[in-house]
DRENLUM-773114 format. One record per residue (C-alpha): residue number from 1; residue in three letters; x, z, y. Coordinates in steps of 0.25 Angstrom, whole numbers, plus 2048, in hexadecimal, padded with zeros to 3 digits. Each point is the difference from the previous one (the first is absolute). Layout:
BEGIN
num->NUM&residu->ALA&x->X&z->Z&y->Y
...
//
This chain:
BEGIN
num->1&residu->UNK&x->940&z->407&y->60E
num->2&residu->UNK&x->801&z->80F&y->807
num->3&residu->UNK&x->80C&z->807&y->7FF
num->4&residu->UNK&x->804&z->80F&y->7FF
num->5&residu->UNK&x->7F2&z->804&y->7FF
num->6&residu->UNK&x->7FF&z->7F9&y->7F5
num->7&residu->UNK&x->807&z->80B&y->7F9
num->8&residu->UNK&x->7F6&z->80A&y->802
num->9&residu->UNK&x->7FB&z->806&y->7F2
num->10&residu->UNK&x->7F3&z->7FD&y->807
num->11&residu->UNK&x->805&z->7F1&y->7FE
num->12&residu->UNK&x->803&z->7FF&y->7F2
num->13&residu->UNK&x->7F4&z->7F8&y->7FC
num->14&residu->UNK&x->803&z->7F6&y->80A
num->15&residu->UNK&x->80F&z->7FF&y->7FE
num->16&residu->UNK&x->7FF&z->7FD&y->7F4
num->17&residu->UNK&x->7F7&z->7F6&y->803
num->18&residu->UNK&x->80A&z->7F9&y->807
num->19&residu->UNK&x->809&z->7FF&y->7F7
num->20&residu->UNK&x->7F9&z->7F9&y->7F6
num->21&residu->UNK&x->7FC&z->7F6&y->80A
num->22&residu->UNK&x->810&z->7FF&y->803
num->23&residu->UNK&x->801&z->7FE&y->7F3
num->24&residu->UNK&x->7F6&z->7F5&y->7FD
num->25&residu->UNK&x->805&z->7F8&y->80B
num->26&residu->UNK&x->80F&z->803&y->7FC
num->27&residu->UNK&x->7FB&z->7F9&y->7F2
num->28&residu->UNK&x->7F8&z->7F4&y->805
num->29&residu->UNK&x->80B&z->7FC&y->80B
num->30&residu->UNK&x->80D&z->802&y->7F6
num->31&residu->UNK&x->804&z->7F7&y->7F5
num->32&residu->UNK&x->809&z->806&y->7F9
num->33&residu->UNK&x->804&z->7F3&y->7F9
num->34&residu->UNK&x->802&z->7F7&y->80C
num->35&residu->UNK&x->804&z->80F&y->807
num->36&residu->UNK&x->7FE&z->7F8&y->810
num->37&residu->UNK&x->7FE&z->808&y->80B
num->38&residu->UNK&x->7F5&z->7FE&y->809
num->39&residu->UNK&x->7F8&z->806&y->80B
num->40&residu->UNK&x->7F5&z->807&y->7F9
num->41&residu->UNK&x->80C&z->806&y->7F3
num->42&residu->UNK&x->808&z->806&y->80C
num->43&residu->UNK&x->7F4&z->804&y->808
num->44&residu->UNK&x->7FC&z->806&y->7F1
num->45&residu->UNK&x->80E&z->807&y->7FD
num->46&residu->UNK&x->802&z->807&y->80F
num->47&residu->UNK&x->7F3&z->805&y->7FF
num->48&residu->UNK&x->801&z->806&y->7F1
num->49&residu->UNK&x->80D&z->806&y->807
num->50&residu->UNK&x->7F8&z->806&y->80C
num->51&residu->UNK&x->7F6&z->805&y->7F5
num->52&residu->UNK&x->80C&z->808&y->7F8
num->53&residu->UNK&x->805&z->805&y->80D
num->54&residu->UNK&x->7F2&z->807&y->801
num->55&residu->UNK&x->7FF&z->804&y->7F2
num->56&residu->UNK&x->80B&z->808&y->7FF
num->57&residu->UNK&x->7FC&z->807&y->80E
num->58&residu->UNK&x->7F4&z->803&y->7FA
num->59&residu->UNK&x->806&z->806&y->7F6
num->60&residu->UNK&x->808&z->80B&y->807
num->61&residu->UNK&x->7F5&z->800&y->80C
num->62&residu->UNK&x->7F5&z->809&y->7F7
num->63&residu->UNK&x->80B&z->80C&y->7FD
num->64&residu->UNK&x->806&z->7FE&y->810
num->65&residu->UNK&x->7F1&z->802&y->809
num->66&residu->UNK&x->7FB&z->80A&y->7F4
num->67&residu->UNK&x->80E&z->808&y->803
num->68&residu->UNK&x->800&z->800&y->811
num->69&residu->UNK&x->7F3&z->800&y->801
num->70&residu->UNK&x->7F5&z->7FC&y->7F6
num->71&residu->UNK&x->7FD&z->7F2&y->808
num->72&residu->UNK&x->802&z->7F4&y->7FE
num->73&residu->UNK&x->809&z->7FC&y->80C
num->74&residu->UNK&x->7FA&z->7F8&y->80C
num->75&residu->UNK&x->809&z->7F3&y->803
num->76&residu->UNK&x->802&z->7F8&y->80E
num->77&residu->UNK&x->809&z->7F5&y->7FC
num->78&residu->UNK&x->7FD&z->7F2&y->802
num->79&residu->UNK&x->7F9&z->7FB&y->7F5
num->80&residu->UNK&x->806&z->7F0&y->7FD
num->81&residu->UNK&x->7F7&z->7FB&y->80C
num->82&residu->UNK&x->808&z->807&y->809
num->83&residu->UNK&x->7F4&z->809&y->804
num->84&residu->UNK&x->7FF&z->811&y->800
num->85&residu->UNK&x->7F7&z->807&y->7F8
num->86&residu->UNK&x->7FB&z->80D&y->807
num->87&residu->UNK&x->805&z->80D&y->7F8
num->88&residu->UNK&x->804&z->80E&y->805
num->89&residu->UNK&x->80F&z->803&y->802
num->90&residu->UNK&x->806&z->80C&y->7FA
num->91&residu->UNK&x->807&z->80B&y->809
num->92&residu->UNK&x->810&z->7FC&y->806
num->93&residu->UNK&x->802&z->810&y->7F9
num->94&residu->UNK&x->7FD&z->7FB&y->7F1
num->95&residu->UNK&x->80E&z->7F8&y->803
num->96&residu->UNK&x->808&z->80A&y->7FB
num->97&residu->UNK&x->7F9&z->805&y->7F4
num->98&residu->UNK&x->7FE&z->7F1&y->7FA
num->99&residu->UNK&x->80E&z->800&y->800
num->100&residu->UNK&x->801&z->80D&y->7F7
num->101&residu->UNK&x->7F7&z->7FB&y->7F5
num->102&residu->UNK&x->805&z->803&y->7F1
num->103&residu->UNK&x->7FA&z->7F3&y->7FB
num->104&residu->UNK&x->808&z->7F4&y->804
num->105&residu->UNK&x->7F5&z->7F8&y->7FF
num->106&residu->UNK&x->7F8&z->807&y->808
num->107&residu->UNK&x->809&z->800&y->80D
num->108&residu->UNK&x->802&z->7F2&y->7FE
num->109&residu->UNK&x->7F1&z->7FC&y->7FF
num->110&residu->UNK&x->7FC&z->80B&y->80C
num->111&residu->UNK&x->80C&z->7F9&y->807
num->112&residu->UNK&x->7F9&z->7F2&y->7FE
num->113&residu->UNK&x->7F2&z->805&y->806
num->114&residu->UNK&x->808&z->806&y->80C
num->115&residu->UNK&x->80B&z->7F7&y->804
num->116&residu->UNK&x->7F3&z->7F4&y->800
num->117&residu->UNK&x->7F6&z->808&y->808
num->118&residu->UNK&x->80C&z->806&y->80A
num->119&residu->UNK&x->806&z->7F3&y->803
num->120&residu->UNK&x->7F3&z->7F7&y->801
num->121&residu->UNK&x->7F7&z->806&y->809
num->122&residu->UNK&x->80A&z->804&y->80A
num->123&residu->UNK&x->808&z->7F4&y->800
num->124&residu->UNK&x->7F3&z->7F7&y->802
num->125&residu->UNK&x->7FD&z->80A&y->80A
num->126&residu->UNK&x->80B&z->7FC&y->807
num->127&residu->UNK&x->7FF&z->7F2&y->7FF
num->128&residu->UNK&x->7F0&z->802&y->808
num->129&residu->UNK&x->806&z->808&y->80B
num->130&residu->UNK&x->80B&z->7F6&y->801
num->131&residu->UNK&x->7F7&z->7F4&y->800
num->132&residu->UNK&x->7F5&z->7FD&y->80B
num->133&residu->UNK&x->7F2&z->7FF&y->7FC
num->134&residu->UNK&x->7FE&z->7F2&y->800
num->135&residu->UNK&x->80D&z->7FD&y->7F7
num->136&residu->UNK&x->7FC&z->80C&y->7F6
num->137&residu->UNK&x->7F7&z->7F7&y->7F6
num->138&residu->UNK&x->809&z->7F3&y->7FE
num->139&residu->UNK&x->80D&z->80B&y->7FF
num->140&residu->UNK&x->7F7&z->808&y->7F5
num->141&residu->UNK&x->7FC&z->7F2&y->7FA
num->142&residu->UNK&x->811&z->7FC&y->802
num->143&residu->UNK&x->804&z->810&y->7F9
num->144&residu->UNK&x->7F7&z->7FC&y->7F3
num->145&residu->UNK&x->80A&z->7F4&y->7FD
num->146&residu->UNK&x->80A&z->807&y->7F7
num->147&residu->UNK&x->804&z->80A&y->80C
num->148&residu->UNK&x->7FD&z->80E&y->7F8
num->149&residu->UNK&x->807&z->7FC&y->7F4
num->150&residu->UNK&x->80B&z->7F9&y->807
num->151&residu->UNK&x->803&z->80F&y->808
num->152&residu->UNK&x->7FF&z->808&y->7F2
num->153&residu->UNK&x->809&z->7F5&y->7F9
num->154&residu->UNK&x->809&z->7FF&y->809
num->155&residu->UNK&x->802&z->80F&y->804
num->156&residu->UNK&x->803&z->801&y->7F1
num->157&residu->UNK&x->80B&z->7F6&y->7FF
num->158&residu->UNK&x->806&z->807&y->80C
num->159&residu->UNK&x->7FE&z->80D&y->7FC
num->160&residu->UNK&x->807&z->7FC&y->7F4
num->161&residu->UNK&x->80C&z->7FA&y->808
num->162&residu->UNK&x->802&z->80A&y->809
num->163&residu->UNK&x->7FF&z->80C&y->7FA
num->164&residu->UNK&x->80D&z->805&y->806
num->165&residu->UNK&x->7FC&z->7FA&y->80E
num->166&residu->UNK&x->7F2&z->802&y->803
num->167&residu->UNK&x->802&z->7FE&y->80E
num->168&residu->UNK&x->801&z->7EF&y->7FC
num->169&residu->UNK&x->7F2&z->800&y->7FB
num->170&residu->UNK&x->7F7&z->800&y->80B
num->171&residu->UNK&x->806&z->7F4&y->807
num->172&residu->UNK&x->804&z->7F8&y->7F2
num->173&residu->UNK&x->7F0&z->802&y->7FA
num->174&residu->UNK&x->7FC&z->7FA&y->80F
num->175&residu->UNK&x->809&z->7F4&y->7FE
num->176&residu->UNK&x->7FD&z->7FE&y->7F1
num->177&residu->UNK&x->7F1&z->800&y->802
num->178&residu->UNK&x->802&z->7F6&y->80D
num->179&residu->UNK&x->807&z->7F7&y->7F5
num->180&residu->UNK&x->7F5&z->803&y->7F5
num->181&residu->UNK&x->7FB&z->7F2&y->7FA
num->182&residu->UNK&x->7F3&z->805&y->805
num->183&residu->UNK&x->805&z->802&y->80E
num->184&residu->UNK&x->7FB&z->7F1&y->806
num->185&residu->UNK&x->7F2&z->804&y->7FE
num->186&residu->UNK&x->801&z->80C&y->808
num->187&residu->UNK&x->803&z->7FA&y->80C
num->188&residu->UNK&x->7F9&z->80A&y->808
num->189&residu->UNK&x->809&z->80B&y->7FA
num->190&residu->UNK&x->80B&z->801&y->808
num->191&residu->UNK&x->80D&z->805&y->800
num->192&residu->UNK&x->7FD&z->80C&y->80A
num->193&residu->UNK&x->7F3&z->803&y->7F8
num->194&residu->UNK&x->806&z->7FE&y->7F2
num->195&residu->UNK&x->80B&z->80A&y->805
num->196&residu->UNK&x->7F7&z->80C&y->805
num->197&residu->UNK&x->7F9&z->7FD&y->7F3
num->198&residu->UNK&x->80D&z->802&y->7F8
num->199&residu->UNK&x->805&z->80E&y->809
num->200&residu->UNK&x->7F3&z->807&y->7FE
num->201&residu->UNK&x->800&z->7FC&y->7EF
num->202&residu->UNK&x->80D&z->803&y->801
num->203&residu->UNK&x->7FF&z->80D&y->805
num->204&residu->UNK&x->7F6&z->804&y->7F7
num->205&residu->UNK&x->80B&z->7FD&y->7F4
num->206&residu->UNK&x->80A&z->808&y->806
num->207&residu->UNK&x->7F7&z->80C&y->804
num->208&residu->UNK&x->7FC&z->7FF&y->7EF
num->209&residu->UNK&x->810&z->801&y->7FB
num->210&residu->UNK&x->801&z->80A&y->80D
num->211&residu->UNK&x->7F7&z->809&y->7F7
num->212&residu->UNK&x->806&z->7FF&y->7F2
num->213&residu->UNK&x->7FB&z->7F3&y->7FB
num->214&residu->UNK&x->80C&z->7FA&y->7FB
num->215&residu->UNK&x->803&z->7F0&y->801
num->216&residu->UNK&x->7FC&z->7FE&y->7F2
num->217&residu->UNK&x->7F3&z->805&y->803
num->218&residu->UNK&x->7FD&z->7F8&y->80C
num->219&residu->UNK&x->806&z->7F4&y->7FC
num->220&residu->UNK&x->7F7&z->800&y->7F4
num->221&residu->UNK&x->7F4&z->804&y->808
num->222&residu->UNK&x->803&z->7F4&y->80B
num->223&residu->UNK&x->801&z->7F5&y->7F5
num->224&residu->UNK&x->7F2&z->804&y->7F9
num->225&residu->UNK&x->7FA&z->7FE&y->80F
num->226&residu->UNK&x->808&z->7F4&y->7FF
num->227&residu->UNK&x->7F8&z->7FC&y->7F6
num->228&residu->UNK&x->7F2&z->805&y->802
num->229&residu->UNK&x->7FE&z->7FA&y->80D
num->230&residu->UNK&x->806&z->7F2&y->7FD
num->231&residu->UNK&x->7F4&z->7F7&y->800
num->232&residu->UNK&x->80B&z->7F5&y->7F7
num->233&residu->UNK&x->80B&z->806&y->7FB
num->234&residu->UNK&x->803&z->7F6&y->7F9
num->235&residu->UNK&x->801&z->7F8&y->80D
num->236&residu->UNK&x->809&z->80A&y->807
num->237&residu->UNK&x->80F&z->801&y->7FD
num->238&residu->UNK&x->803&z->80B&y->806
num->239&residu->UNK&x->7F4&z->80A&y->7F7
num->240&residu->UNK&x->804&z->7F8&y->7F4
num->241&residu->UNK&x->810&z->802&y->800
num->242&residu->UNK&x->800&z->80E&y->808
num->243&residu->UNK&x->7F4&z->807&y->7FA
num->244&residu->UNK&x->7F9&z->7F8&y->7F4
num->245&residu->UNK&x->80E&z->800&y->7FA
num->246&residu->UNK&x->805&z->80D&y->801
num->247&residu->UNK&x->7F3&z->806&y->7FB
num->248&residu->UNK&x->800&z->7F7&y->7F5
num->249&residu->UNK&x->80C&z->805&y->7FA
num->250&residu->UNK&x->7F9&z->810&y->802
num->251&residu->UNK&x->7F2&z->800&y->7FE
num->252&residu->UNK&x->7FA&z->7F1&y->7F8
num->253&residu->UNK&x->7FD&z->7FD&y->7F4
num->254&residu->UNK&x->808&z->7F5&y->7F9
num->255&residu->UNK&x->7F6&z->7F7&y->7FF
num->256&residu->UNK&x->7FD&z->800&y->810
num->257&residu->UNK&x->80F&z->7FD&y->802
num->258&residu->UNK&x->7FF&z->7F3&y->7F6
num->259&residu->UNK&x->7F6&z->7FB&y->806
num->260&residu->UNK&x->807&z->802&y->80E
num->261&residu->UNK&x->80F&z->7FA&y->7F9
num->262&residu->UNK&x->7F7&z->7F5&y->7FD
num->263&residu->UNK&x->7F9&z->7FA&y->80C
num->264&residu->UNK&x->807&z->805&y->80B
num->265&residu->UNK&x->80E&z->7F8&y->805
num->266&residu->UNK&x->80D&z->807&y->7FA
num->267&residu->UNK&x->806&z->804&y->80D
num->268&residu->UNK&x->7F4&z->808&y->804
num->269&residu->UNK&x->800&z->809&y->7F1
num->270&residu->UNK&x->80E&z->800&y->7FE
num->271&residu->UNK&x->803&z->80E&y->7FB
num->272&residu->UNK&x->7F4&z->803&y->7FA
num->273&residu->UNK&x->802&z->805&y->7F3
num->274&residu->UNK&x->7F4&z->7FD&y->7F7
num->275&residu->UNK&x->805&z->80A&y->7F3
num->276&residu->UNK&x->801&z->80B&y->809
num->277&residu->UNK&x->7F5&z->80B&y->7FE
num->278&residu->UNK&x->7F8&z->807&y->80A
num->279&residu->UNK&x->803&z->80C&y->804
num->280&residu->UNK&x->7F9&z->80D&y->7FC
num->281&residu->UNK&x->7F3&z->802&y->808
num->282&residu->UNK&x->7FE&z->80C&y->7FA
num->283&residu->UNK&x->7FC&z->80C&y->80B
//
C-alpha cells in the first residue's frame, strides 16, 4: 500500500478502494464471537488504521495545495518498502509562510509534505556519501527494514519527552533506534551511520520549530510519517505505541480503534480511547 500520496484528491478512487479491501479482510479474519487475534486480523486492523490516517489527510489536503499553490503537493518519503519516490521539493523560503497559515489544518498537512521530503532525501543522501560503493545496495536493502519508521517514531517520542531539553534528542533517537526490535536485522546499519542519519533528520525538525512550526505540529506531522512508511505497524512497537496511538485518540473513527483494542496486545494500545471523536477536519 502507498502512503502520503495516497491522499492526493487525484487518489480518491483508489483509496477508497483500499479500504473496502481492509475491510473485507478485517471481516473474514475477525470472529467476533471467538474475538482471537491472529496474524491476518492484526494485519487487517493496522492496515484499516494506516487507511484512516490517509483519509483524514485527504480531507484537509484538497483545501491546503488549492490555497498555496493550486497543486497537488509532490511527496519524497519512503513509501513502506523503504524506497523514495521522485517528486520535486519546495523552496527552504515557503518555511516561513507555512507557519503563518490561518487554517490549522492546513499548516499541519503542508508541515506533513515538507518535514517527509526534507528529512528523506537528504538523510539518505548522507547515508550514500557515507557508504562506499559496493556496501551501498545491501545498506539500502538493511534501511528498508523498519529503519524510516523507526527514525519518525522515535524522534516523535523524543520530541515529546524533551520538549524543554531539545539538545537530548539527537543522541537519545540514535540509541533508541540502535535498541529498535527491528534493529538485529540491520546489521549493516551501524552505530556511526544510524547516528549521521539521526543529526541530519534532526536538523531538519529543528530548522521547522526554528521557523514557527510549533511541537504540536511537528510532532503530529512525525507520527503520521511514522505510519505511512511502516511496512507492519502492527509488527513495530514503537509506530504503534508512539504514533498509531496518539493519532488515534485525534483523527480515527471508532470503529478503527475497536478493531485495534481488539487484536492488538494491551500494553501496545493502552490509552487509546475508542469514545473519543475525531477532531474537526474542517479547512
Amino acid at each position: 500500500m502507498g502512503g502520503l500520496w495516497l491522499a492526493a484528491p487525484s487518489r480518491t478512487n483508489e483509496r477508497e478502494a483500499r479500504e473496502r479491501e481492509a475491510d473485507d479482510r478485517w471481516r473474514a479474519s475477525f470472529d467476533p464471537y471467538t474475538k482471537k487475534s491472529n496474524r491476518f486480523n492484526r494485519e487487517a486492523a493496522a492496515d484499516s488504521a494506516k487507511l484512516g490516517v490517509i483519509r483524514w489527510l485527504a480531507h484537509n489536503w484538497a483545501a491546503c495545495a488549492q490555497r498555496l499553490r493550486g497543486t497537488e503537493p509532490a511527496t519524497s518519503i519512503p513509501n513502506e518498502k523503504g524506497s523514495l519516490p521522485t517528486g520535486g521539493e519546495e523552496p527552504e523560503s515557503e518555511l516561513q509562510q507555512l507557519a503563518h497559515l490561518d487554517v490549522a489544518d492546513d499548516a499541519v498537512v503542508k508541515a506533513i509534505d515538507k518535514l517527509g521530503s526534507a528529512i528523506a532525501k537528504p538523510t539518505s543522501k548522507v547515508i550514500d556519501d557515507y557508504l562506499e560503493e559496493s556496501a551501498k545496495p545491501l545498506v539500502r536493502r538493511d534501511l528498508t527494514k523498519h529503519f524510516w519508521c523507526d527514525l519518525f517514531a522515535t524522534l516523535a517520542q523524543a520530541l515529546e519527552l524533551f520538549e524543554k531539553a531539545l539538545d537530548k534528542i539527537p543522541n537519545w533517537v540514535t540509541d533508541a533506534i540502535l535498541h529498535s526490535e527491528h534493529q538485529k536485522k540491520r546489521k549493516l546499519v551501524t552505530r556511526p551511520l544510524v547516528k549521521l542519519a539521526v543529526k541530519k533528520a534532526w536538523s531538519v525538525v529543528e530548522q521547522m520549530i526554528d521557523h514557527s512550526f510549533n511541537h504540536k505540529k511537528v510532532l503530529f506531522a512525525l507520527r503520521v510519517l511514522g505510519v505511512l512508511c511502516c511496512p507492519a505497524p502492527e509488527k513495530h512497537r514503537a509506530v504503534v505505541k508512539y504514533c498509531v496511538v496518539p493519532l488515534g485518540n485525534k483523527i480515527l473513527e471508532k470503529e478503527i480503534k475497536e478493531r485495534l483494542r481488539a487484536v492488538l496486545p494491551e500494553d501496545l494500545i493502552q490509552g487509546l480511547d475508542v469514545e473519543s471523536e475525531p477532531e474537526s477536519t474542517e479547512a
